[in-house]
GUGUZA-817574 format. One record per residue (C-alpha): x, y, z; residue in one letter. Coordinates in pm, whole numbers. Layout:
N
+--------+--------+--------+------+
!      x !      y !      z ! rest !
+--------+--------+--------+------+
!      X !      Y !      Z !    a !
...
+--------+--------+--------+------+
This chain:
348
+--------+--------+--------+------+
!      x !      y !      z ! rest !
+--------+--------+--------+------+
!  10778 ! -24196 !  -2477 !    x !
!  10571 ! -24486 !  -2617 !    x !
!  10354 ! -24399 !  -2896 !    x !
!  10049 ! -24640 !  -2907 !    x !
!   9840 ! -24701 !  -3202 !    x !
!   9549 ! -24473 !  -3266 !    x !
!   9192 ! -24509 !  -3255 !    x !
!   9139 ! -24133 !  -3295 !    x !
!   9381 ! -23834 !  -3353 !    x !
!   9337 ! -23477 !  -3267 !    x !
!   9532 ! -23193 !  -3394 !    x !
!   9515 ! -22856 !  -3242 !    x !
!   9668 ! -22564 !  -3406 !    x !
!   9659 ! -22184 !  -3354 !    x !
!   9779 ! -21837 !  -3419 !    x !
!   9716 ! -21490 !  -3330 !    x !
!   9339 ! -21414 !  -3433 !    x !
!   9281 ! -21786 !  -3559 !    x !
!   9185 ! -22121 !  -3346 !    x !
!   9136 ! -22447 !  -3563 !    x !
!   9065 ! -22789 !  -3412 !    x !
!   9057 ! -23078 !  -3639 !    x !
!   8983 ! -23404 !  -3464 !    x !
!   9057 ! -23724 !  -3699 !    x !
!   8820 ! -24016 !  -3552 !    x !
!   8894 ! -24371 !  -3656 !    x !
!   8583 ! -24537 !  -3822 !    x !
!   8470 ! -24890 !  -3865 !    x !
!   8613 ! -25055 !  -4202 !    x !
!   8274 ! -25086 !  -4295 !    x !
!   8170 ! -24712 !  -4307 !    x !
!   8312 ! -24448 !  -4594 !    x !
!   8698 ! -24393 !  -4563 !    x !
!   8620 ! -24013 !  -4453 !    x !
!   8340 ! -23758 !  -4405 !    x !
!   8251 ! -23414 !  -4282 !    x !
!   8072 ! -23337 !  -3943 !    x !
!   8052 ! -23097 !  -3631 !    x !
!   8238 ! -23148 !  -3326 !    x !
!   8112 ! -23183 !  -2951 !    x !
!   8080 ! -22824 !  -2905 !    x !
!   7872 ! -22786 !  -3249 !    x !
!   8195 ! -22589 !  -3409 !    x !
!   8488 ! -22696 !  -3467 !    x !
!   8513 ! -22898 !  -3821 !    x !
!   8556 ! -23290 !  -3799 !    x !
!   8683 ! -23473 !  -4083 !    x !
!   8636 ! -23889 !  -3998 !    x !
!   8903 ! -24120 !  -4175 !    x !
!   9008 ! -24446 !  -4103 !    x !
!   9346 ! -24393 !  -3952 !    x !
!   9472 ! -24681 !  -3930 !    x !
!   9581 ! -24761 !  -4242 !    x !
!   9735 ! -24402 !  -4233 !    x !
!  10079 ! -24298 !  -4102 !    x !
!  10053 ! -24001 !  -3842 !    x !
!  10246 ! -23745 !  -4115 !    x !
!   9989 ! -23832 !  -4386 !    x !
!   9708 ! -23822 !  -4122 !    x !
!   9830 ! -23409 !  -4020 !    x !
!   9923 ! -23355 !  -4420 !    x !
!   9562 ! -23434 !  -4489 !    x !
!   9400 ! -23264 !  -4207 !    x !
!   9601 ! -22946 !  -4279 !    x !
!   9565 ! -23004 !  -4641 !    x !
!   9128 ! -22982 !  -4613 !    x !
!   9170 ! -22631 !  -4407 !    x !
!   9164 ! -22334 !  -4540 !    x !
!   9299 ! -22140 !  -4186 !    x !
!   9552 ! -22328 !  -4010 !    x !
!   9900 ! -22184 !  -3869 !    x !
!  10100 ! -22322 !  -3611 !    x !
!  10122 ! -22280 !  -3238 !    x !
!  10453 ! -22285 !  -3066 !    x !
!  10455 ! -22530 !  -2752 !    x !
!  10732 ! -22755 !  -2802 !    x !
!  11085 ! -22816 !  -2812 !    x !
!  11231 ! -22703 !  -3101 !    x !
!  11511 ! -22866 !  -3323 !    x !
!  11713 ! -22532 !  -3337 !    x !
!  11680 ! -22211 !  -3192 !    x !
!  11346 ! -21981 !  -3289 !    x !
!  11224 ! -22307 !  -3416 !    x !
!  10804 ! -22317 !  -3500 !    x !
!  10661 ! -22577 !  -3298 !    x !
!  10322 ! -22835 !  -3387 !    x !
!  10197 ! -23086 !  -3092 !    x !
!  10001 ! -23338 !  -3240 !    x !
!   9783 ! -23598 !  -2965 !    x !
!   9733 ! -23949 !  -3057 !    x !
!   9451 ! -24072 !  -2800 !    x !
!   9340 ! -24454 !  -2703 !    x !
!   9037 ! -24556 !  -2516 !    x !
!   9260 ! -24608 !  -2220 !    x !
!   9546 ! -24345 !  -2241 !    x !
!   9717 ! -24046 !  -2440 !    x !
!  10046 ! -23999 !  -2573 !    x !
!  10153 ! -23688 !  -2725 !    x !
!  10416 ! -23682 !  -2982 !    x !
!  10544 ! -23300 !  -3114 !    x !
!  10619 ! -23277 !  -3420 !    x !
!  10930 ! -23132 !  -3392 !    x !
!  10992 ! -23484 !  -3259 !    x !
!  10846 ! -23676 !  -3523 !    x !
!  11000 ! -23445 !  -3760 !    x !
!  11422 ! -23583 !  -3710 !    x !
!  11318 ! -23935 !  -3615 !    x !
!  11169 ! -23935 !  -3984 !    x !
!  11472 ! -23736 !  -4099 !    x !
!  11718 ! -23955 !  -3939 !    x !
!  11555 ! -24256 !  -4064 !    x !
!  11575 ! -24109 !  -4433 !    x !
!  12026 ! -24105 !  -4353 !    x !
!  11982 ! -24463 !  -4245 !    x !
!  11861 ! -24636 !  -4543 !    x !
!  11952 ! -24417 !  -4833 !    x !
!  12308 ! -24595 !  -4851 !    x !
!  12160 ! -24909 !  -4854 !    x !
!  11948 ! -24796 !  -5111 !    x !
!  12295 ! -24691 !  -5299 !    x !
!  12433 ! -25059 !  -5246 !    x !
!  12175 ! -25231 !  -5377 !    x !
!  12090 ! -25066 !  -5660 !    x !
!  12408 ! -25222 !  -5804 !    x !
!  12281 ! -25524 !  -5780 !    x !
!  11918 ! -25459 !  -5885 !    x !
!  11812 ! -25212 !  -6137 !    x !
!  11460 ! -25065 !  -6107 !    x !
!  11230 ! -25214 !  -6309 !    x !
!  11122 ! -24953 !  -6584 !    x !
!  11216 ! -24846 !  -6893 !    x !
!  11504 ! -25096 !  -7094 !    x !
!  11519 ! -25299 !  -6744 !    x !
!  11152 ! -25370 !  -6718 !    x !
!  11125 ! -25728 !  -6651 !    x !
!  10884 ! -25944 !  -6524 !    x !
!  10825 ! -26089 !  -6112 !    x !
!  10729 ! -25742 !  -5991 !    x !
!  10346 ! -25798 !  -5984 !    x !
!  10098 ! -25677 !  -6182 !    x !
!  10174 ! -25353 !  -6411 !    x !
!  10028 ! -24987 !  -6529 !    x !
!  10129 ! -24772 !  -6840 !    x !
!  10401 ! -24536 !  -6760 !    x !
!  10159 ! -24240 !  -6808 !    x !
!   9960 ! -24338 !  -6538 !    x !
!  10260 ! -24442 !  -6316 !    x !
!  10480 ! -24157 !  -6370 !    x !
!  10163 ! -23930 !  -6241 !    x !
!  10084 ! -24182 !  -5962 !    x !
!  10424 ! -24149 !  -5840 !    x !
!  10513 ! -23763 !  -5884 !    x !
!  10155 ! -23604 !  -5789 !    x !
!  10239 ! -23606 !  -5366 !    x !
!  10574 ! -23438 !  -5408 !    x !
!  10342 ! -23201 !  -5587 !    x !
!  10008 ! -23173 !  -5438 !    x !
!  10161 ! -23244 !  -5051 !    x !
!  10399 ! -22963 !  -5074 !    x !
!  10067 ! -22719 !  -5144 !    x !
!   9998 ! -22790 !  -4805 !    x !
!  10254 ! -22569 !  -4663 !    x !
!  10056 ! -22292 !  -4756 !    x !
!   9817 ! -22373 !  -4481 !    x !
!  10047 ! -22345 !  -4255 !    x !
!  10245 ! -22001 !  -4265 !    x !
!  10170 ! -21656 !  -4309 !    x !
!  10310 ! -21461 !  -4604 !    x !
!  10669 ! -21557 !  -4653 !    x !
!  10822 ! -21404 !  -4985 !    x !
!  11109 ! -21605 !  -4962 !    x !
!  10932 ! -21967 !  -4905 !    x !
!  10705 ! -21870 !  -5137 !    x !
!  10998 ! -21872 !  -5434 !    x !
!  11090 ! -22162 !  -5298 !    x !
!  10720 ! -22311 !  -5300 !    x !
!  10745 ! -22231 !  -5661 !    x !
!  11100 ! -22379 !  -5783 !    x !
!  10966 ! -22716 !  -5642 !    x !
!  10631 ! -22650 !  -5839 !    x !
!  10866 ! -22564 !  -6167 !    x !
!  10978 ! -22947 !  -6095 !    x !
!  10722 ! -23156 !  -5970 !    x !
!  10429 ! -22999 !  -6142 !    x !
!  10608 ! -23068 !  -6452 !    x !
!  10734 ! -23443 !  -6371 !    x !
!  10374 ! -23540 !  -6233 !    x !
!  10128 ! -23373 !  -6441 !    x !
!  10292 ! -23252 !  -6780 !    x !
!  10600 ! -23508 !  -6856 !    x !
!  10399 ! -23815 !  -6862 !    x !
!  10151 ! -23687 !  -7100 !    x !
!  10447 ! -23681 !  -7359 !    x !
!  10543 ! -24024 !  -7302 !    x !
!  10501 ! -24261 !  -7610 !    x !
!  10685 ! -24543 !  -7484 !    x !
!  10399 ! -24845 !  -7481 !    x !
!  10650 ! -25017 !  -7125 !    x !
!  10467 ! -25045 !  -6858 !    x !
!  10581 ! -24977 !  -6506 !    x !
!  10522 ! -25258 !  -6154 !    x !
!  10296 ! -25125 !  -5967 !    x !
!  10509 ! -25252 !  -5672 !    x !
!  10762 ! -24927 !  -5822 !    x !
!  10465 ! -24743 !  -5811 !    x !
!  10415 ! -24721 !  -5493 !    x !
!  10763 ! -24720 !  -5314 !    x !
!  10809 ! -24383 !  -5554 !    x !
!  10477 ! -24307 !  -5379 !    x !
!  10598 ! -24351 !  -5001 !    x !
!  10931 ! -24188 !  -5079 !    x !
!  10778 ! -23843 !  -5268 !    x !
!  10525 ! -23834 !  -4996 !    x !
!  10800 ! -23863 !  -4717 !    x !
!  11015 ! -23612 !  -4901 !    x !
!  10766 ! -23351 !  -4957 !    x !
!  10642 ! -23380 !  -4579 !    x !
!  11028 ! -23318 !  -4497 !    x !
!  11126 ! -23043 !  -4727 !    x !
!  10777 ! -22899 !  -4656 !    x !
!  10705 ! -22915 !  -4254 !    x !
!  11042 ! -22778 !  -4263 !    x !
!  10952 ! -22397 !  -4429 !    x !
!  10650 ! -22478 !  -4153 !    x !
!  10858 ! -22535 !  -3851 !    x !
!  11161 ! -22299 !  -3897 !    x !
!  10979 ! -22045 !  -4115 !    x !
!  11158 ! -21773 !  -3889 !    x !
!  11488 ! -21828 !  -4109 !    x !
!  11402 ! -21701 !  -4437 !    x !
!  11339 ! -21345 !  -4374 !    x !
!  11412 ! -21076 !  -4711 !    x !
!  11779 ! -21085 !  -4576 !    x !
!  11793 ! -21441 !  -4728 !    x !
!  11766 ! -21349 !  -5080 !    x !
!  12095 ! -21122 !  -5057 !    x !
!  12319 ! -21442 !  -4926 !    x !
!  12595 ! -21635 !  -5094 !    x !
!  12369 ! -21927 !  -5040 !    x !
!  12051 ! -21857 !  -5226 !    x !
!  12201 ! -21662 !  -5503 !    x !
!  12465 ! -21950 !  -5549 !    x !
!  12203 ! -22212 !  -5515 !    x !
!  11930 ! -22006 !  -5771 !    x !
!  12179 ! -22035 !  -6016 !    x !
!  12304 ! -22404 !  -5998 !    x !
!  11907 ! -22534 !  -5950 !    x !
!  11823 ! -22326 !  -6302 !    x !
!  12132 ! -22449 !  -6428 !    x !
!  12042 ! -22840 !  -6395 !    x !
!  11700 ! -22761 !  -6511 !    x !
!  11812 ! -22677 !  -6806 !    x !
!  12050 ! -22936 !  -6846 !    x !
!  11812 ! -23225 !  -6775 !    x !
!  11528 ! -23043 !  -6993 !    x !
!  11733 ! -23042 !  -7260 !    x !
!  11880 ! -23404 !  -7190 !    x !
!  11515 ! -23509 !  -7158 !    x !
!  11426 ! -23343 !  -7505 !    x !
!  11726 ! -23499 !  -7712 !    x !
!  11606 ! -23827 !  -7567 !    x !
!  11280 ! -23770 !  -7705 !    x !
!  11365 ! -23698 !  -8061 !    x !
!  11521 ! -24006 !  -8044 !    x !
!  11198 ! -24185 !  -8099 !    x !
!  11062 ! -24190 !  -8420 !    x !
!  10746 ! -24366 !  -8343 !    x !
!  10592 ! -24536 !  -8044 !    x !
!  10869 ! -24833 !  -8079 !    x !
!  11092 ! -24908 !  -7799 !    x !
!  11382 ! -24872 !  -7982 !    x !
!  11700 ! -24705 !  -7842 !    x !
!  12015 ! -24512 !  -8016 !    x !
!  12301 ! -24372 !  -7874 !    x !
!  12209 ! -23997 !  -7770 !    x !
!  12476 ! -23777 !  -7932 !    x !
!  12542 ! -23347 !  -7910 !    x !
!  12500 ! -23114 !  -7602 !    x !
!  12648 ! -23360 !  -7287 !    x !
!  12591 ! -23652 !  -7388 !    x !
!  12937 ! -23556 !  -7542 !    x !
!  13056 ! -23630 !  -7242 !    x !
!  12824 ! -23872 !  -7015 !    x !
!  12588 ! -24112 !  -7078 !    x !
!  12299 ! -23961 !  -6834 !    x !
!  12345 ! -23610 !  -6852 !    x !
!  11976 ! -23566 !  -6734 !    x !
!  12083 ! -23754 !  -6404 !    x !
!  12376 ! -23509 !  -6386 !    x !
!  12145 ! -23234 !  -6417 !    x !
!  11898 ! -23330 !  -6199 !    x !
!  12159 ! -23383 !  -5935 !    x !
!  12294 ! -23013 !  -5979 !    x !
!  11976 ! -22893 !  -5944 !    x !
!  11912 ! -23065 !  -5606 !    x !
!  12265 ! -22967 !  -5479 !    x !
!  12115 ! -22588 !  -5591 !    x !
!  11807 ! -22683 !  -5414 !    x !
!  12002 ! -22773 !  -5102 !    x !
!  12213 ! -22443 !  -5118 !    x !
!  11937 ! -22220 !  -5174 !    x !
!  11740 ! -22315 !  -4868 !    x !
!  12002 ! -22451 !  -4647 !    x !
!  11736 ! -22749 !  -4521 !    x !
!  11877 ! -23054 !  -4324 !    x !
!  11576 ! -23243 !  -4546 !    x !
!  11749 ! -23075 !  -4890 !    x !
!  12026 ! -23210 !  -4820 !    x !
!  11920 ! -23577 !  -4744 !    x !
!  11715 ! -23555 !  -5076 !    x !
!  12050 ! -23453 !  -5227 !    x !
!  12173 ! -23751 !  -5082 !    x !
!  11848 ! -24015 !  -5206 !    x !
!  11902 ! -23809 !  -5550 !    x !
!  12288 ! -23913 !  -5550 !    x !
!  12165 ! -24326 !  -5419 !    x !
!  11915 ! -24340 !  -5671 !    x !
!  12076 ! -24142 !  -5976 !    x !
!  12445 ! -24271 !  -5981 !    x !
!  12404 ! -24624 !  -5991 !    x !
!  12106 ! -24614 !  -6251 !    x !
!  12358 ! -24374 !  -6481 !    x !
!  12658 ! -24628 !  -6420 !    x !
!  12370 ! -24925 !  -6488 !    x !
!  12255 ! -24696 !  -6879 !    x !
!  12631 ! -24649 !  -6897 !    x !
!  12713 ! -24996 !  -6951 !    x !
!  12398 ! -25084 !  -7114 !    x !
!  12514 ! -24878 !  -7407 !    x !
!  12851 ! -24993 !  -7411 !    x !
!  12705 ! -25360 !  -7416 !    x !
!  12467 ! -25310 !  -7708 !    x !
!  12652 ! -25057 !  -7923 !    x !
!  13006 ! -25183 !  -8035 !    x !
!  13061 ! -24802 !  -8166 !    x !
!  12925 ! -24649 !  -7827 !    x !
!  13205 ! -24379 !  -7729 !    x !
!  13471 ! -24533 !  -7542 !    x !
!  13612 ! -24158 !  -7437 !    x !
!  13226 ! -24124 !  -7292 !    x !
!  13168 ! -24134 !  -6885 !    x !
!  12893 ! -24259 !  -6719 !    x !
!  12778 ! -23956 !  -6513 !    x !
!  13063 ! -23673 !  -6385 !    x !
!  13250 ! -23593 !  -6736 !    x !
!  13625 ! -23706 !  -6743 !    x !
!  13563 ! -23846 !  -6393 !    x !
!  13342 ! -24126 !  -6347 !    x !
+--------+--------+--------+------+
């Protein structure tokens, strides 16, 4: 199947009782990036963006975000077995090609497997430029309030969309609300307690844009398509109660990481000290560590192919910029632990 680039895209979705058409029409670049209207038949809701600055994911995130009575119809091949199904249509002046989303959905996935080792590698080599390895010849720069939010909102906001999309699910629903307990938290509370006066590339801005936005629409769309697995039965497995605990458990450790970071800082100097009591007794990033447990919980408790290729982007980004603060303390602190491991205590 060739999938051509489109000048308008229509997405038709339905359920028992409910029939929503949203068609997405490409406008000129002179005219407003989006607006409200009727369709043909005086009925169904249009919203007009510009779509082609707009991958197809972000165009049927935002579509489905703006309704307030979408579910999904099942016409497609599914991934696994009692699989939900979504058909989106991209249409041309000249010809149609129609790409499910189930389709879209592991090409995306897969693509997420390819480069995260590479990702791994290279941050070895390069450490992202923030905090004590800000440097300059990464473009222009905003305060690391304002980036920190910029960058953690989507995983936030995008994974509210899911609630469009399914009728009511106890179990995704807890699971709606452990990623809230996160991302609400990293985008919209954490960097109002920031004091640090570094400033962040906006260049790191926005990749941390692209990759929470192509994480949420993963770990989201897929409580959307396969919404049939999580029935009550799911909160009595080894899985979920296994996985509850270990994603509290890292919480808590990177919370409290996070918190003995922040009474290091006296003032709104950029200062550092070597983080002593709780683990840091034993690593030099236990807030990494945590963070990492409570993505490997994550991935337990919901059994997602997308968990657990965030578990493995968590593990890419997390390790090497643990190993990086790891040496960075033993480089400017001559009475920095020497018994003290970078990340997994007594191991690495």
């Amino acid at each position: 199947m060739r999938l051509l680039r489109p000048s308008a895209v229509q997405v038709t979705i339905s359920s028992p009782g409910i029939f929503v058409r949203w068609l997405v029409a490409a406008q000129n670049r002179e005219q407003q990036s989006a607006r409200f209207g009727k369709g043909t038949d005086n009925s169904w809701p249009i919203l007009q963006v510009r779509t082609g600055c707009l991958p197809a994911p972000v165009i049927f995130v935002l579509a489905a975000g703006l309704s307030k009575s979408i579910s999904i119809t099942m016409d497609c091949v599914p991934l696994y077995p009692d699989a939900r199904h979504h058909k989106l249509r991209f249409v041309d002046s000249q010809r149609t090609a129609v790409l499910s989303i189930s389709e879209l959905y592991p090409v995306v996935l897969w693509a997420m497997v390819v480069i995260a080792p590479c990702v791994f590698v290279l941050l070895f080599f390069i450490s992202a430029p923030y905090g004590r390895y800000l440097r300059t010849g990464w473009g222009p720069t905003v305060s690391s309030r304002t980036g920190w939010l910029l960058m953690e909102a989507p995983a936030s906001l995008l994974m509210l969309s899911v609630l469009m999309f399914i009728p009511v699910n106890f179990v995704i629903y807890l699971f709606l609300v452990a990623w809230q307990v996160h991302y609400f938290h990293r985008a919209f509370v954490y960097p109002f307690t920031l004091t640090s006066r570094r400033r962040i590339p906006i260049t790191l801005v926005l990749m941390a844009i692209v990759f929470n936005s192509t994480n949420a629409f993963l770990n989201g769309y897929h409580f959307v398509l396969y919404q049939d697995w999580y029935g009550q039965e799911w909160l009595t497995r080894w899985n979920f109660i296994a996985g509850s605990l270990l994603f509290v458990l890292g919480y808590y450790i990177t919370k409290r990481s996070d918190r003995i970071l922040v009474g290091l800082r006296t003032d709104t100097a950029d200062d550092y000290q070597i983080p002593r009591g709780f683990l840091y007794r034993y690593v030099s990033s236990p807030n990494y560590l945590g963070e990492t447990v409570q993505w490997f919980g994550w991935t337990l408790m919901t059994l997602s192919p997308a968990a657990w290729v965030f578990l493995l982007w968590t593990i890419a980004n997390l390790l090497p910029r643990a190993i990086s603060h790891h040496r960075w303390y033993q480089e400017h602190f001559t009475d920095y632990p020497k018994n003290r491991k970078a990340f997994i205590p007594f191991v690495l």
